[in-house]
mmCIF file as Biopython writes it, N, C-alpha, C and O atoms, coordinates in Angstrom:
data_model
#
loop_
_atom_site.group_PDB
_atom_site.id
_atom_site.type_symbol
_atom_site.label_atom_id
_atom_site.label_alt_id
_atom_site.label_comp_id
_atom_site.label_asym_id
_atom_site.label_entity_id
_atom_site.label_seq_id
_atom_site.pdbx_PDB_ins_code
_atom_site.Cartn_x
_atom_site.Cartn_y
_atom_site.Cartn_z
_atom_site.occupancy
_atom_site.B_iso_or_equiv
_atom_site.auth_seq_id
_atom_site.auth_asym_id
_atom_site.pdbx_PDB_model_num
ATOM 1   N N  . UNK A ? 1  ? -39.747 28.404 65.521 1.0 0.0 1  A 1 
ATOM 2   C CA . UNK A ? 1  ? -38.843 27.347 65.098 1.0 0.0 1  A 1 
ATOM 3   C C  . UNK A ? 1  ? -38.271 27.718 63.741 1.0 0.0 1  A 1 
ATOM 4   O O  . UNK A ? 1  ? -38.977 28.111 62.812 1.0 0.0 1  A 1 
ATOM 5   N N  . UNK A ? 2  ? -36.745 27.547 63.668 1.0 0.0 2  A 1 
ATOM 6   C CA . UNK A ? 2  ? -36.270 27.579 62.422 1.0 0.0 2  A 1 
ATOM 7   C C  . UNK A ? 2  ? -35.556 26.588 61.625 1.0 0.0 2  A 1 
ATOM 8   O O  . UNK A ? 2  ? -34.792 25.796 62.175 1.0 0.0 2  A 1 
ATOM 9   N N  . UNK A ? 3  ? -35.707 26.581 60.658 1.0 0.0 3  A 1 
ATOM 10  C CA . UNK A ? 3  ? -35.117 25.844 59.800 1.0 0.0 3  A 1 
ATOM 11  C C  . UNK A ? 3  ? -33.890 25.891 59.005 1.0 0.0 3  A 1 
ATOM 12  O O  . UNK A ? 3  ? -33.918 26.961 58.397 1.0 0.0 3  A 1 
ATOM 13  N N  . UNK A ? 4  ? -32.676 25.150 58.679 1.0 0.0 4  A 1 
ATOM 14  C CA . UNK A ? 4  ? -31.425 25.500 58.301 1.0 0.0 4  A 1 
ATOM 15  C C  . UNK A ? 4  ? -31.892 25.810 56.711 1.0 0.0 4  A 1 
ATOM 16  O O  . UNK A ? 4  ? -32.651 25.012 56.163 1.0 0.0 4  A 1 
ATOM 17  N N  . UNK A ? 5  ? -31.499 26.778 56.129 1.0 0.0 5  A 1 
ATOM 18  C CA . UNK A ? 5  ? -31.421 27.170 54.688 1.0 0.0 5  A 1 
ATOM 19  C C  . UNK A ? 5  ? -29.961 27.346 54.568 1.0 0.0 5  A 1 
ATOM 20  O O  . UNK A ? 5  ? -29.090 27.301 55.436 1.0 0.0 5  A 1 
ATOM 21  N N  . UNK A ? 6  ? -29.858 27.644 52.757 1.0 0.0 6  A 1 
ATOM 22  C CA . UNK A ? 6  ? -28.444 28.446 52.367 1.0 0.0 6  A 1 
ATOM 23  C C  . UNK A ? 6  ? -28.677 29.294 52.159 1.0 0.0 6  A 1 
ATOM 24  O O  . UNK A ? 6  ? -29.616 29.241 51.364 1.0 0.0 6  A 1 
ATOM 25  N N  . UNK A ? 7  ? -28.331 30.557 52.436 1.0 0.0 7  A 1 
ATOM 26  C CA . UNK A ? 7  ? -28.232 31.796 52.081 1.0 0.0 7  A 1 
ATOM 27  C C  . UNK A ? 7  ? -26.777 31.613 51.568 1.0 0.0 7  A 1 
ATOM 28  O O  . UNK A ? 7  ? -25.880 30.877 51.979 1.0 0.0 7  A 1 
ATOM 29  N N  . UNK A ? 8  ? -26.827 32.795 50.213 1.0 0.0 8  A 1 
ATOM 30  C CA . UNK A ? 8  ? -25.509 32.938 49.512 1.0 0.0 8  A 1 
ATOM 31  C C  . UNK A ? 8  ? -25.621 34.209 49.291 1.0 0.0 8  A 1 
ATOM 32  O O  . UNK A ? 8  ? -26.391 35.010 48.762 1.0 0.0 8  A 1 
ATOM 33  N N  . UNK A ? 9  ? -24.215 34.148 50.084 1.0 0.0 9  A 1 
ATOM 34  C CA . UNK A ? 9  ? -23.794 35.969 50.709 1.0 0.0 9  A 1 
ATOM 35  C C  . UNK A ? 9  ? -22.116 36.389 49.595 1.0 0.0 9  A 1 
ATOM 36  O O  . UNK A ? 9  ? -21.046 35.852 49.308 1.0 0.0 9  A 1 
ATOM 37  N N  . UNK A ? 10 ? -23.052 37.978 49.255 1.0 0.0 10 A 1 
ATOM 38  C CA . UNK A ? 10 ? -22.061 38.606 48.307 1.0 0.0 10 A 1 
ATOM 39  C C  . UNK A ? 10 ? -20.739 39.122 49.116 1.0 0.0 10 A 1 
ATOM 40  O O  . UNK A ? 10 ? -21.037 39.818 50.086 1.0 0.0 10 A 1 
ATOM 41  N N  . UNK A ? 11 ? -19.343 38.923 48.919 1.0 0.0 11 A 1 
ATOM 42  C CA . UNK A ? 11 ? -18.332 39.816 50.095 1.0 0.0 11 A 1 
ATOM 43  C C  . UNK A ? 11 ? -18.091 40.684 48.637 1.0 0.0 11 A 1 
ATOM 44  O O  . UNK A ? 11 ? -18.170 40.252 47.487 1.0 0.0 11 A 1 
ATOM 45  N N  . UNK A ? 12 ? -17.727 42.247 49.173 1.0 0.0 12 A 1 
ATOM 46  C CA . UNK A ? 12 ? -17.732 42.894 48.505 1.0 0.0 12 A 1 
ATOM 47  C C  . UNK A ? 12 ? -15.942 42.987 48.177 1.0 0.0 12 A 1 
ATOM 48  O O  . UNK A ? 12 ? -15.432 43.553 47.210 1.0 0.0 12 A 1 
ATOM 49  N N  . UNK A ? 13 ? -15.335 42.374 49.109 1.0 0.0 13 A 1 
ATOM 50  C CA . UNK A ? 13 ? -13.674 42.896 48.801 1.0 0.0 13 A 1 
ATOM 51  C C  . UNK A ? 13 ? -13.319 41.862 48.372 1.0 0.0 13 A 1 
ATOM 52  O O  . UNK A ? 13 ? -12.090 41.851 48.454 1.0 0.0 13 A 1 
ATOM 53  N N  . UNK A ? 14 ? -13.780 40.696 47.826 1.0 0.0 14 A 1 
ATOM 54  C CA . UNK A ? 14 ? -13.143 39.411 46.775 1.0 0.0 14 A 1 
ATOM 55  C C  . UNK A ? 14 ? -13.909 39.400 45.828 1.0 0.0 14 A 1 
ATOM 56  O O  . UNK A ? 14 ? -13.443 38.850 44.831 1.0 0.0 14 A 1 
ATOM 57  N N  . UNK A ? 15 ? -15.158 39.887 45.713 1.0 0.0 15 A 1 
ATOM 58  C CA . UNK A ? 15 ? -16.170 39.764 44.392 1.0 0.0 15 A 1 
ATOM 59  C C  . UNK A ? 15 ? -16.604 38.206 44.595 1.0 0.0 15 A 1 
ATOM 60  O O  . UNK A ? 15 ? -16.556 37.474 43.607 1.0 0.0 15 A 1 
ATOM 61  N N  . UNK A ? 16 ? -17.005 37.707 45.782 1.0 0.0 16 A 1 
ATOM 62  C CA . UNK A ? 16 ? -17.505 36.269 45.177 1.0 0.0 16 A 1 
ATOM 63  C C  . UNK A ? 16 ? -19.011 36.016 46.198 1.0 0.0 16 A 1 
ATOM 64  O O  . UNK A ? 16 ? -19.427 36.556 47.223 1.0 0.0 16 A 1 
ATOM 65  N N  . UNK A ? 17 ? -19.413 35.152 45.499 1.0 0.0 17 A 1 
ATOM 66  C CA . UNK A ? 17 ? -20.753 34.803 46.577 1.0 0.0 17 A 1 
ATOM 67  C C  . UNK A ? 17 ? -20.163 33.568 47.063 1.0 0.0 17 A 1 
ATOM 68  O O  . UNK A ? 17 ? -19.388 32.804 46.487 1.0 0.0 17 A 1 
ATOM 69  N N  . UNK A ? 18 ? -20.766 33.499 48.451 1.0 0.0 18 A 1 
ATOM 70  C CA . UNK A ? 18 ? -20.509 32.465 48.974 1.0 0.0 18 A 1 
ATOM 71  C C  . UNK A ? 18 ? -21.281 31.657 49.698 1.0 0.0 18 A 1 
ATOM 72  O O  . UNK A ? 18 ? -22.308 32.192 49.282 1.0 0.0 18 A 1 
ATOM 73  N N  . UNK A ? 19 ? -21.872 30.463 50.745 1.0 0.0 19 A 1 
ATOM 74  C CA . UNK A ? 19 ? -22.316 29.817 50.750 1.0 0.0 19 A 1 
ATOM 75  C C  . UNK A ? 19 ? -22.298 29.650 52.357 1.0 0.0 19 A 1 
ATOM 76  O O  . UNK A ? 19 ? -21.299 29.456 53.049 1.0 0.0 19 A 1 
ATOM 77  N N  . UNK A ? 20 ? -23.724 29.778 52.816 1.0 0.0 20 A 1 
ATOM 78  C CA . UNK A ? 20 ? -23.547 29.541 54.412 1.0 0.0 20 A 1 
ATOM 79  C C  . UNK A ? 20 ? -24.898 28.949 54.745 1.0 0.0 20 A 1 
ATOM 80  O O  . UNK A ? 20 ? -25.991 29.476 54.537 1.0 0.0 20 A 1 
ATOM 81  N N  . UNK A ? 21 ? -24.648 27.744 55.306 1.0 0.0 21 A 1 
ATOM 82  C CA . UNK A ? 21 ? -25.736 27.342 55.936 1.0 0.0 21 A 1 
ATOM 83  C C  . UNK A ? 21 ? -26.148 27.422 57.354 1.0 0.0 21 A 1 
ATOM 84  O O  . UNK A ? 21 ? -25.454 27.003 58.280 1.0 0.0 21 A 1 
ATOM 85  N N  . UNK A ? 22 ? -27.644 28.142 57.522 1.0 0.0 22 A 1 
ATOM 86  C CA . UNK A ? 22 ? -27.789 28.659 58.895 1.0 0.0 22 A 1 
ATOM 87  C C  . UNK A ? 22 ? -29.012 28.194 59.350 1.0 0.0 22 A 1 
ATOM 88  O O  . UNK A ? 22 ? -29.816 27.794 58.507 1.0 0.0 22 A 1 
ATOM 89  N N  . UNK A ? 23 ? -29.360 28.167 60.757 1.0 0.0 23 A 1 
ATOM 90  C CA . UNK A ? 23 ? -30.694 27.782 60.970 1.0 0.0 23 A 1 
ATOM 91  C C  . UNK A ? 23 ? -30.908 29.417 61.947 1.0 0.0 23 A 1 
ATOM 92  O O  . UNK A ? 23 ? -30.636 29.603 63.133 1.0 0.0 23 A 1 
ATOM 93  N N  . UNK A ? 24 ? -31.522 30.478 60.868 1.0 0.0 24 A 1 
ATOM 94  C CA . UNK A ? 24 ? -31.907 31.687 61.633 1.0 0.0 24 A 1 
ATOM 95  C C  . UNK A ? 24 ? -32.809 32.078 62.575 1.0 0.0 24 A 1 
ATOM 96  O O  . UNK A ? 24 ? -33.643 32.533 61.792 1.0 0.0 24 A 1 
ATOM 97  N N  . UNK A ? 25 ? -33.139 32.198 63.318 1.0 0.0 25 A 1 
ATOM 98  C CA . UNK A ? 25 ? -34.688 32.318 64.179 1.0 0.0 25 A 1 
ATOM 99  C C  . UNK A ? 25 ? -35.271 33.450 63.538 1.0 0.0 25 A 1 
ATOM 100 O O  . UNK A ? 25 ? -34.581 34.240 62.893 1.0 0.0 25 A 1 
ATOM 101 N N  . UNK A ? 26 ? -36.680 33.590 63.700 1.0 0.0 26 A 1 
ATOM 102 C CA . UNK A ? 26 ? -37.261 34.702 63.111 1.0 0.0 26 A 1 
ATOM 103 C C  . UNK A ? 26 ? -36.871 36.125 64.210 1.0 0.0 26 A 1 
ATOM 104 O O  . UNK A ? 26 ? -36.871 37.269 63.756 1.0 0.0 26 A 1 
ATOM 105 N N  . UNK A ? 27 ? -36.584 35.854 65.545 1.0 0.0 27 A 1 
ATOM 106 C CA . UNK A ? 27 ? -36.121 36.871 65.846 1.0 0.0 27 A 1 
ATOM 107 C C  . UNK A ? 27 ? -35.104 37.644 65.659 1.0 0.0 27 A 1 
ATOM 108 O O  . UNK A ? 27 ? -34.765 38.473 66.503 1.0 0.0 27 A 1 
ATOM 109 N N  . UNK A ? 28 ? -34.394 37.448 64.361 1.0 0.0 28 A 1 
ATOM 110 C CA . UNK A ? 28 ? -32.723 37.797 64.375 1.0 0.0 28 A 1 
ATOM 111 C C  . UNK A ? 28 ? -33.093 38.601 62.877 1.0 0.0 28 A 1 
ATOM 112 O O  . UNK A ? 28 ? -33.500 37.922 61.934 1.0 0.0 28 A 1 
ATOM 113 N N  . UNK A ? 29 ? -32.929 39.997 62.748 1.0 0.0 29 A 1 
ATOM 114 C CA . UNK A ? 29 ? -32.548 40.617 61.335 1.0 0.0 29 A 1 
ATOM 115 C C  . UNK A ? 29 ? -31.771 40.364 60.273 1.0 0.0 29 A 1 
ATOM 116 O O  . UNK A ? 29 ? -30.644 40.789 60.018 1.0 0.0 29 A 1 
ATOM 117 N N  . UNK A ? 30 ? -32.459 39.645 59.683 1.0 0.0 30 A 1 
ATOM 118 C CA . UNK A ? 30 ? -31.522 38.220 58.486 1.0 0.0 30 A 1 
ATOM 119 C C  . UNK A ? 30 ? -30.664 39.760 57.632 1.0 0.0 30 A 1 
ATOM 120 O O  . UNK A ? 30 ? -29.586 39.590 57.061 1.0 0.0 30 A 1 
ATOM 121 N N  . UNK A ? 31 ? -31.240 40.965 57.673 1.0 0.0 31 A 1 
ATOM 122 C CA . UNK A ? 31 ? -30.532 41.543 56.676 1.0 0.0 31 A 1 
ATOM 123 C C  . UNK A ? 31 ? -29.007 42.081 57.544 1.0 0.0 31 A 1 
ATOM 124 O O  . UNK A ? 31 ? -27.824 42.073 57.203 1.0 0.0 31 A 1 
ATOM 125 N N  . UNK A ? 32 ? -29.570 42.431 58.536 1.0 0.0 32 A 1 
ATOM 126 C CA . UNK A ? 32 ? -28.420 42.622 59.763 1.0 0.0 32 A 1 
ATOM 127 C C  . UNK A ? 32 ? -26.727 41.477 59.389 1.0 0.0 32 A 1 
ATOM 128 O O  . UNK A ? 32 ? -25.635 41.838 58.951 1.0 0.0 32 A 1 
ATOM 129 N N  . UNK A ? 33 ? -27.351 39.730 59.916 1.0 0.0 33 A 1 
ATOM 130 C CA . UNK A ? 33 ? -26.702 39.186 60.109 1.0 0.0 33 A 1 
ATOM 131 C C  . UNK A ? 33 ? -26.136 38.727 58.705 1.0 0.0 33 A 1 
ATOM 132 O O  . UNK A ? 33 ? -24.922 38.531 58.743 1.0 0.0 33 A 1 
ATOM 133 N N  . UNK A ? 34 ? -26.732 38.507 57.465 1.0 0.0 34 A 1 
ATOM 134 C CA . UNK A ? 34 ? -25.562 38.746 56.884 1.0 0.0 34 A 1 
ATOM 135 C C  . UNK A ? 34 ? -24.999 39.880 55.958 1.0 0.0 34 A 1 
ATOM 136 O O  . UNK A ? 34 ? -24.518 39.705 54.838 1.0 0.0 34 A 1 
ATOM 137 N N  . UNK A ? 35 ? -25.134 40.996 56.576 1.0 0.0 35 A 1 
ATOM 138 C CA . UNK A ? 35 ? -24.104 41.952 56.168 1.0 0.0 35 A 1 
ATOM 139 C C  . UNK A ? 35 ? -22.773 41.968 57.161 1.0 0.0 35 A 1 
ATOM 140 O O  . UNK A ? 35 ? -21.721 42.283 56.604 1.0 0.0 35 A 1 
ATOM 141 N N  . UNK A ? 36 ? -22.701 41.571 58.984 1.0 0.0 36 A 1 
ATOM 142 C CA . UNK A ? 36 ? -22.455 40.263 59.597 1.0 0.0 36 A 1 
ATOM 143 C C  . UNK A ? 36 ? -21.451 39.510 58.950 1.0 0.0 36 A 1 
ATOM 144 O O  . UNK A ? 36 ? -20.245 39.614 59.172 1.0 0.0 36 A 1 
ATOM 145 N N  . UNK A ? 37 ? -21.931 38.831 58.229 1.0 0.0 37 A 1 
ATOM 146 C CA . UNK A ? 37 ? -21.427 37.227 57.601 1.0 0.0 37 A 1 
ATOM 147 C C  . UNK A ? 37 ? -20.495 37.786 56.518 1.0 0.0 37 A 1 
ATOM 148 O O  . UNK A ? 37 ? -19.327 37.409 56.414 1.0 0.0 37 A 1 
ATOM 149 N N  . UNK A ? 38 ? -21.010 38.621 55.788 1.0 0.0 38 A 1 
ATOM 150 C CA . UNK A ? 38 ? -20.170 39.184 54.634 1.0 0.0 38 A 1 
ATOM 151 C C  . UNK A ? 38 ? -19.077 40.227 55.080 1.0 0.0 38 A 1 
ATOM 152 O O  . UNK A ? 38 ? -18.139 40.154 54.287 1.0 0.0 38 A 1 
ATOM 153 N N  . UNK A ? 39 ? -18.882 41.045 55.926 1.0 0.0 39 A 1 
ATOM 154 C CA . UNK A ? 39 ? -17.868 42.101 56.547 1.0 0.0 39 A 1 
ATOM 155 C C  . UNK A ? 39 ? -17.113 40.865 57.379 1.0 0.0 39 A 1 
ATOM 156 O O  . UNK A ? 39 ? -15.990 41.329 57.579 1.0 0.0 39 A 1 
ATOM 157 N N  . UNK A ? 40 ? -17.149 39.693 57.894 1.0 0.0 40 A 1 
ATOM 158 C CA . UNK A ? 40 ? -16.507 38.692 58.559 1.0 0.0 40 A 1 
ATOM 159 C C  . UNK A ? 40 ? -15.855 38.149 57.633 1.0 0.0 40 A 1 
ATOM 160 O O  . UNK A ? 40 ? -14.675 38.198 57.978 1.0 0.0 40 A 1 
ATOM 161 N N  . UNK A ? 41 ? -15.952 37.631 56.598 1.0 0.0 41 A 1 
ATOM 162 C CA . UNK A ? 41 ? -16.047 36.574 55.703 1.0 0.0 41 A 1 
ATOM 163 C C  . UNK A ? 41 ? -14.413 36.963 55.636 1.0 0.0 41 A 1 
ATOM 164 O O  . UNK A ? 41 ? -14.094 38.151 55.653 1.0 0.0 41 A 1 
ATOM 165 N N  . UNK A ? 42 ? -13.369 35.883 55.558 1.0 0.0 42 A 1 
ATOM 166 C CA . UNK A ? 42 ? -12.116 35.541 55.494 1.0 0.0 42 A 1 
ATOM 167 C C  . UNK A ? 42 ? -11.983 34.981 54.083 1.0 0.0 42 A 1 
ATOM 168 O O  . UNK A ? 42 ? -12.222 33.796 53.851 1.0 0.0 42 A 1 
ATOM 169 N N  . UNK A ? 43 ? -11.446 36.188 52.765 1.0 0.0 43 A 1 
ATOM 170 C CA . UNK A ? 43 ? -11.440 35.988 51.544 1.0 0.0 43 A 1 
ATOM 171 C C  . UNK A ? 43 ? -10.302 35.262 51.120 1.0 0.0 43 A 1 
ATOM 172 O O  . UNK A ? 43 ? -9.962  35.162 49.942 1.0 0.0 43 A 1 
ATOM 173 N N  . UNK A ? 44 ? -9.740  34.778 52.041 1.0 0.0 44 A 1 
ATOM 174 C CA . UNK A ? 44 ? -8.083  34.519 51.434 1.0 0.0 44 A 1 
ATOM 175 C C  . UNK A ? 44 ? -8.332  32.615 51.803 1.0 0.0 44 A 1 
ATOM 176 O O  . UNK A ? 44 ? -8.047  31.741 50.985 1.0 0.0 44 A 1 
ATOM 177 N N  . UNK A ? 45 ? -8.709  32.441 52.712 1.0 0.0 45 A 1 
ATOM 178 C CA . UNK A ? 45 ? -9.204  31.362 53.396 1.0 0.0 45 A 1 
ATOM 179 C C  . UNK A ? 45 ? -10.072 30.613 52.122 1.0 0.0 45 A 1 
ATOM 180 O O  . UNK A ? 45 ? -9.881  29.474 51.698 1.0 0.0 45 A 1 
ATOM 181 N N  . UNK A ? 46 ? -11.022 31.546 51.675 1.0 0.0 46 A 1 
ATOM 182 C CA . UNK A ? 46 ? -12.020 30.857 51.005 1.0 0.0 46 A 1 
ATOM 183 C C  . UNK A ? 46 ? -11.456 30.253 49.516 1.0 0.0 46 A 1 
ATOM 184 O O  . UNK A ? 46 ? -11.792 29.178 49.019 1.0 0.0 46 A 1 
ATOM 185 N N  . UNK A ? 47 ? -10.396 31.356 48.876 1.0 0.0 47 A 1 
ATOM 186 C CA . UNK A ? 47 ? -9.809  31.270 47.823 1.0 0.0 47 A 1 
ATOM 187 C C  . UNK A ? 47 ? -9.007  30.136 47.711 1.0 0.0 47 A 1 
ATOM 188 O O  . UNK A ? 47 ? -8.855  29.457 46.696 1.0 0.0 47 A 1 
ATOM 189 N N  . UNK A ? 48 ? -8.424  29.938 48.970 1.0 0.0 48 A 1 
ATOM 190 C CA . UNK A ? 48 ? -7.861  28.504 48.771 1.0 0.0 48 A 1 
ATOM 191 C C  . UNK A ? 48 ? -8.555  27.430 49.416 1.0 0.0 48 A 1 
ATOM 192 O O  . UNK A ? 48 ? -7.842  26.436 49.555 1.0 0.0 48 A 1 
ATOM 193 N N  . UNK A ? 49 ? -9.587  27.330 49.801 1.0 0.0 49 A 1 
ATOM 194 C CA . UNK A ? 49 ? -10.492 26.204 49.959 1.0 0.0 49 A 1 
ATOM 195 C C  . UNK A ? 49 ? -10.656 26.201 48.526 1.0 0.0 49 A 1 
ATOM 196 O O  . UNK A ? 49 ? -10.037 25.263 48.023 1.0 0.0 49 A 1 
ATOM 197 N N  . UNK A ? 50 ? -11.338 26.996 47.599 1.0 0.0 50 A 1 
ATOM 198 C CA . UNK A ? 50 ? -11.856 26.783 45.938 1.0 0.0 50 A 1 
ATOM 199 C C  . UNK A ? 50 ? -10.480 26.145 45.503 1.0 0.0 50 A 1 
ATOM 200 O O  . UNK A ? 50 ? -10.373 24.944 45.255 1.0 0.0 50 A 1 
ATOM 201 N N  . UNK A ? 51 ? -9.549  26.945 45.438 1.0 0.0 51 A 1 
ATOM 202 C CA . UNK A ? 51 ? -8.293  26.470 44.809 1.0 0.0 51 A 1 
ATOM 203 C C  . UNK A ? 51 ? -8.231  25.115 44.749 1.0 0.0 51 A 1 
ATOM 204 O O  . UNK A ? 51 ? -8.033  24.573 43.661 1.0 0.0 51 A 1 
ATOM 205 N N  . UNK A ? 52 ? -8.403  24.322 45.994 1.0 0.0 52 A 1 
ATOM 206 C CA . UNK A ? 52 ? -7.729  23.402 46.571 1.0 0.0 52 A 1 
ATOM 207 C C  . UNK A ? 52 ? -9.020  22.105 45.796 1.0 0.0 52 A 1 
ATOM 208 O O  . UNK A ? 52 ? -8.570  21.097 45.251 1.0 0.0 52 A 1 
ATOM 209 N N  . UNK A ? 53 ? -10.416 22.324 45.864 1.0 0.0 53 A 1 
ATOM 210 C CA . UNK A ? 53 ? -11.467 21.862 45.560 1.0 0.0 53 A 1 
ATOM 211 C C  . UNK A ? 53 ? -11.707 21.659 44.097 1.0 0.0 53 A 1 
ATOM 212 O O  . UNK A ? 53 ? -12.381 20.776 43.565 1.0 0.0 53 A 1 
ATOM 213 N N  . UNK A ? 54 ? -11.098 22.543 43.594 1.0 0.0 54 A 1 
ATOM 214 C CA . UNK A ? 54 ? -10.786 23.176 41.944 1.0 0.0 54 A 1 
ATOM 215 C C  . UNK A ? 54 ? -9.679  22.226 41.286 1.0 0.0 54 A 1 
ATOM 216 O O  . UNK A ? 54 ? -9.860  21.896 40.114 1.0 0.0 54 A 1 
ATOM 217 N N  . UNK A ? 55 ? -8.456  21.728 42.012 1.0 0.0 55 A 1 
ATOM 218 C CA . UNK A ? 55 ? -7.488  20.829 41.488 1.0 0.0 55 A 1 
ATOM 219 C C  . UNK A ? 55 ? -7.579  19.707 40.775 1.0 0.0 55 A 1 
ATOM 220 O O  . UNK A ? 55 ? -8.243  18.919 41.447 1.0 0.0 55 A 1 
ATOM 221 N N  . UNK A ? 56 ? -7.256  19.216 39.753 1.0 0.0 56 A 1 
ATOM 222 C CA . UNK A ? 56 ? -6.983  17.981 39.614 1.0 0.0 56 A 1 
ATOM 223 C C  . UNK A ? 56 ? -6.605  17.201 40.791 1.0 0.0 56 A 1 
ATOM 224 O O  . UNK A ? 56 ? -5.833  17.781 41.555 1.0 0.0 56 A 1 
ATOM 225 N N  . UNK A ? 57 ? -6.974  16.005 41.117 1.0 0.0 57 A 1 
ATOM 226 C CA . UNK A ? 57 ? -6.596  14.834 41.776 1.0 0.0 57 A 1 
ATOM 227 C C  . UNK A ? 57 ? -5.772  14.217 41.220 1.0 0.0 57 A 1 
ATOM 228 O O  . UNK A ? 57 ? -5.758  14.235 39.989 1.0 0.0 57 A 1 
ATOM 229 N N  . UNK A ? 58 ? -4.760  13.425 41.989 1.0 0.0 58 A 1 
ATOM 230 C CA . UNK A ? 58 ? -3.855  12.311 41.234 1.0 0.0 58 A 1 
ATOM 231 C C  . UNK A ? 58 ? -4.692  11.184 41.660 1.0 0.0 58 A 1 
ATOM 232 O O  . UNK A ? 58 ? -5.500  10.913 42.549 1.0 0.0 58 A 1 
ATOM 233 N N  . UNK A ? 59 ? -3.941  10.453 40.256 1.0 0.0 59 A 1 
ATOM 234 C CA . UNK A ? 59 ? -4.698  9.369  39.841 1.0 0.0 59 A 1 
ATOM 235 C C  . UNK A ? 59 ? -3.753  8.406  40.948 1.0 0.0 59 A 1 
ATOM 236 O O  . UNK A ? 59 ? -2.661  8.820  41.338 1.0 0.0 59 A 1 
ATOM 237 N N  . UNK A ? 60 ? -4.342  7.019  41.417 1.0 0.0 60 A 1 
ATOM 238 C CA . UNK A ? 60 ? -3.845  6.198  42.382 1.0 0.0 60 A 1 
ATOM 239 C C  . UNK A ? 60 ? -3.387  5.548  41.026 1.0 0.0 60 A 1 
ATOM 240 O O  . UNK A ? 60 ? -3.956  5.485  39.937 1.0 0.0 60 A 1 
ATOM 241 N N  . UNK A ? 61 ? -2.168  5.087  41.457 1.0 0.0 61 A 1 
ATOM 242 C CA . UNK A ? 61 ? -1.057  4.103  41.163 1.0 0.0 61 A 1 
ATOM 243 C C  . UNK A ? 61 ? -1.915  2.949  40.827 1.0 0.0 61 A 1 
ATOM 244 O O  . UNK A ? 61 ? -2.244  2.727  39.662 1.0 0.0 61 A 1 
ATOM 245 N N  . UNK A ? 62 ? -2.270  2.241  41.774 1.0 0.0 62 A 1 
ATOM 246 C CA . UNK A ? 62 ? -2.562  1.180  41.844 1.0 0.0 62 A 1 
ATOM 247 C C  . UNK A ? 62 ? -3.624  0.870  40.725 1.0 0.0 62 A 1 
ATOM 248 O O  . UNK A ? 62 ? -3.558  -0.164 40.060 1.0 0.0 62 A 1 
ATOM 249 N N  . UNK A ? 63 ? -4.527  1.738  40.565 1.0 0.0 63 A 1 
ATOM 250 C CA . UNK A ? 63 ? -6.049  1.691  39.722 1.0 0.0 63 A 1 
ATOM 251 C C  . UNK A ? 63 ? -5.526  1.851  38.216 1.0 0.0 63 A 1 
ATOM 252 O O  . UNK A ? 63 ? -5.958  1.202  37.264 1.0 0.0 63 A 1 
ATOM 253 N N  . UNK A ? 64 ? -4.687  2.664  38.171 1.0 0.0 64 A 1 
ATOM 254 C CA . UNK A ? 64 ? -4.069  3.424  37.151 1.0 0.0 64 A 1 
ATOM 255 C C  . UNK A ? 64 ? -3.621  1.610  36.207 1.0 0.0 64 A 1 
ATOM 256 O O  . UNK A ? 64 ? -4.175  1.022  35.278 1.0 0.0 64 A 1 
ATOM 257 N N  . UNK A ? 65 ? -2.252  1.242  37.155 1.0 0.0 65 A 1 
ATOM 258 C CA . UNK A ? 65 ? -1.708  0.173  36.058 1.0 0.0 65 A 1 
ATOM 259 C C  . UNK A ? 65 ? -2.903  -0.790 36.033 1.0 0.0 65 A 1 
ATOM 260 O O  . UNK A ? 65 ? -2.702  -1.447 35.012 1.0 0.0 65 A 1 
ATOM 261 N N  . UNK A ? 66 ? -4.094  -1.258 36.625 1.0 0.0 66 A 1 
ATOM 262 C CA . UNK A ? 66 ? -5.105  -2.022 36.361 1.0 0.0 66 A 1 
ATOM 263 C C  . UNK A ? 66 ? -5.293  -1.712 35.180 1.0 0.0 66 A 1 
ATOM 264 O O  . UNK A ? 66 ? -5.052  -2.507 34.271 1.0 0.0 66 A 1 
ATOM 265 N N  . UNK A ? 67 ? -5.805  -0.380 34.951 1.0 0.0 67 A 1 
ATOM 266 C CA . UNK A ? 67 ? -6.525  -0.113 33.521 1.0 0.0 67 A 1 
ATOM 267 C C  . UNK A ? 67 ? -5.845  0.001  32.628 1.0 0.0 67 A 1 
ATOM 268 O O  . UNK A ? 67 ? -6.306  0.127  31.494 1.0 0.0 67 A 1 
ATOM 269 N N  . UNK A ? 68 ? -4.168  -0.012 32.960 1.0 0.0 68 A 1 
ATOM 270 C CA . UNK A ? 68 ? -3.217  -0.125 31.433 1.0 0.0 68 A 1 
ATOM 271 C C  . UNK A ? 68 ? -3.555  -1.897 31.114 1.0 0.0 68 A 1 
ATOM 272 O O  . UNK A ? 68 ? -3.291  -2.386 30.016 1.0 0.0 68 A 1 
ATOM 273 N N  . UNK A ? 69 ? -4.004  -2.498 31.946 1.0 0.0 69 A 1 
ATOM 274 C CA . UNK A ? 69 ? -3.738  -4.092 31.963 1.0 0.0 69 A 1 
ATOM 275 C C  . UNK A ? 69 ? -4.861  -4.712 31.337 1.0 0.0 69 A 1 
ATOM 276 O O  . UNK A ? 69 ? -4.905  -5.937 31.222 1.0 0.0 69 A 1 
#
């Protein structure tokens, strides 16, 4: 029986670690699968998930003139 962990996997062609949660079985070569995970890993994808996560939010209108009030 396995249990979900994070493993945080290095990709070598963006320079970043990244973040995968897996539930591995002990039968599976964890070093195998994520070298796997890291030669897969879609760097352009991830950059703008951060980007996007990374932004300022706009402030709602509505909340906004409350607190001028």
């Amino acid at each position: 029986m396995a249990s979900v962990k994070r493993y945080n996997i290095f990709c070598q062609k963006c320079q970043h670690n990244f973040p995968v949660f897996a539930s591995v079985y002990h039968t599976i070569d964890v070093d195998k699968w994520v070298k796997e995970k890291a030669d897969s890993h879609d760097c352009k994808s991830y950059a703008d998930a951060l980007a996007k996560a990374r932004a300022p939010r706009p402030i709602n209108p509505i909340k906004l003139s409350k607190k001028k009030a």
